[in-house]
N, C-alpha and C positions, 0 to 999 in steps of 0.2 A: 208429269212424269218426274221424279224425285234425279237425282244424280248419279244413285247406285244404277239404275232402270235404265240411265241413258249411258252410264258407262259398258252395262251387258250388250248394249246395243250397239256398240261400237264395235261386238266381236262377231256381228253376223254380217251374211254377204247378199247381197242384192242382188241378184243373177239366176238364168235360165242355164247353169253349168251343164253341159252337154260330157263333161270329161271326169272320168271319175280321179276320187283321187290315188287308187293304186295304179294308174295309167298317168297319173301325174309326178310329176318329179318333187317331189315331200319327200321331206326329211326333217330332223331336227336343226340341223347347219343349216339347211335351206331357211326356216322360217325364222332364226334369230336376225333379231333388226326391229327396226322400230316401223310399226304401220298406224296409217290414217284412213280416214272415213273422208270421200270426200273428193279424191284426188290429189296425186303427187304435191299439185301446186299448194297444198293444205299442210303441206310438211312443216314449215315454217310461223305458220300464224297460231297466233298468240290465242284462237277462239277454237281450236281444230284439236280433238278427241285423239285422245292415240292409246296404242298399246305398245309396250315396248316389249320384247321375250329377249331375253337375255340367255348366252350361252352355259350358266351355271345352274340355270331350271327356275330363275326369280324373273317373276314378271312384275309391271308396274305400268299402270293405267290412269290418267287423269287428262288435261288440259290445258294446250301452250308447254310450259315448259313447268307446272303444277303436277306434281302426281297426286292424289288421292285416294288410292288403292295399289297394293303390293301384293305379291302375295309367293305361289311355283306354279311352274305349268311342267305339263308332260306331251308326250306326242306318243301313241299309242294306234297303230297302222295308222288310217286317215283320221283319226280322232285327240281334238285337244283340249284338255283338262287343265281347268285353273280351278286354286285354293287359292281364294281371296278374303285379303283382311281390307276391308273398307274403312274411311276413313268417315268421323261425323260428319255432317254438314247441316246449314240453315234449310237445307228441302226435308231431311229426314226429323223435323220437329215435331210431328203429330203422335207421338205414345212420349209421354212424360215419363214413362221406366225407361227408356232407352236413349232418352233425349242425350245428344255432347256426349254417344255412347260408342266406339269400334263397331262394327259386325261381320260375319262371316258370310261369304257368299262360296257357292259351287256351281262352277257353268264348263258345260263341253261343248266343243263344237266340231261339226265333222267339216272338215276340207274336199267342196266339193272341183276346184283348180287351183293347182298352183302354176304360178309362170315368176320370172324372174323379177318382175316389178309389181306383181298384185296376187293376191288371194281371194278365192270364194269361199265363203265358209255359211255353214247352216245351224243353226239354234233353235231351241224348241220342243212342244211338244206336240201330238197330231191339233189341230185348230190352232194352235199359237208357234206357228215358225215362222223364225225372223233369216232372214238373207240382209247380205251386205257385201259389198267387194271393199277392201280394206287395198291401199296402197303402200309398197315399201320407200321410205325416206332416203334408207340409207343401204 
């Protein structure tokens, strides 16, 4: 799985959410702050995947305290939309036209709980959805 593939993966949520998210307290202030994959205690370490959403609509996703991916996000009822500009890397070498190249990605994902320390969110499409519960740092 290349780096772009494991950074998308860092924005689904792992979970059986019973709670929808127009019954959930989502918002846009709610979700600004920096989340991890993993567990609060994954906040800190230098091998731990994060997204950060930012209160100006710029996100930025990479590893440890590395970004490699920026990009905006939106929040649109329980749905959140990222424009992302990915950054090269040594995984993404297999087409020599694009090799040490940017690329654009687009991913939404719906919220299916929010609570004040974590998110559930869902990605995908029928036969390929990814869940993840994402933890807030800060």
């Amino acid at each position: 799985m290349n780096y772009a593939s494991r950074l998308l993966l860092l924005v689904f949520v792992i979970s059986n959410g019973q709670v929808l998210a127009e019954d959930a307290n989502i918002s846009f202030d709610n979700l600004k702050g920096k989340w991890v994959k993993g567990g609060k205690e994954n906040c800190n370490s230098s091998a731990s995947e994060y997204v950060l959403l930012r209160g100006n609509g710029v996100v930025e996703l990479g590893r440890g305290n590395s970004p490699r991916t920026v990009g905006f996000w939106e929040l649109s009822k329980n749905v959140i939309t990222l424009h992302m500009l990915i950054a090269p890397s040594e995984a993404d070498n297999s087409n020599v036209f694009y090799k040490g190249r940017y690329s654009y990605s687009y991913l939404t994902a719906e919220v299916l709980e929010a609570s004040e320390g974590a998110i559930e969110i869902v990605t995908g499409t029928t036969g390929d959805i990814q869940r993840q519960t994402l933890a807030r740092c800060n």
